[in-house]
C-alpha positions, 0 to 999 in steps of 0.5 A, a space after each residue: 502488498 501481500 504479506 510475504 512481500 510486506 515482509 521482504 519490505 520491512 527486512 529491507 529485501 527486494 519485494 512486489 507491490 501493486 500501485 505506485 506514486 500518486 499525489 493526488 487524492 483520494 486514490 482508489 486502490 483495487 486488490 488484484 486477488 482475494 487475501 490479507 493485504 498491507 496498505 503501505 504510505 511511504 512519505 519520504 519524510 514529509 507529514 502526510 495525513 492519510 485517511 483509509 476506508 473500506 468499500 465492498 462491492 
């Protein structure tokens, strides 16, 4: 999420997000344009690990 919408997300507004549900791993994950972004993992109250890493082309 980009930040506005990041913080729509934590108010609990309505907000935009790029990706989806996956239960499958790794996930790559593409930022459709060039800015500061928010990687959100929402568990729904399961115990996840999650393991983040940065690729530049």
């Amino acid at each position: 999420m980009d930040s506005d919408h990041y913080q729509a997300y934590v108010d609990g507004d309505e907000y935009e997000y790029h990706g989806g549900f996956t239960d499958v791993s790794p996930v790559i994950l593409e930022v459709p344009y060039d800015d500061y972004w928010y990687l959100v993992v929402d568990s729904n109250s399961r115990r996840i690990r999650a393991e983040v890493s940065q690729v530049f082309d």
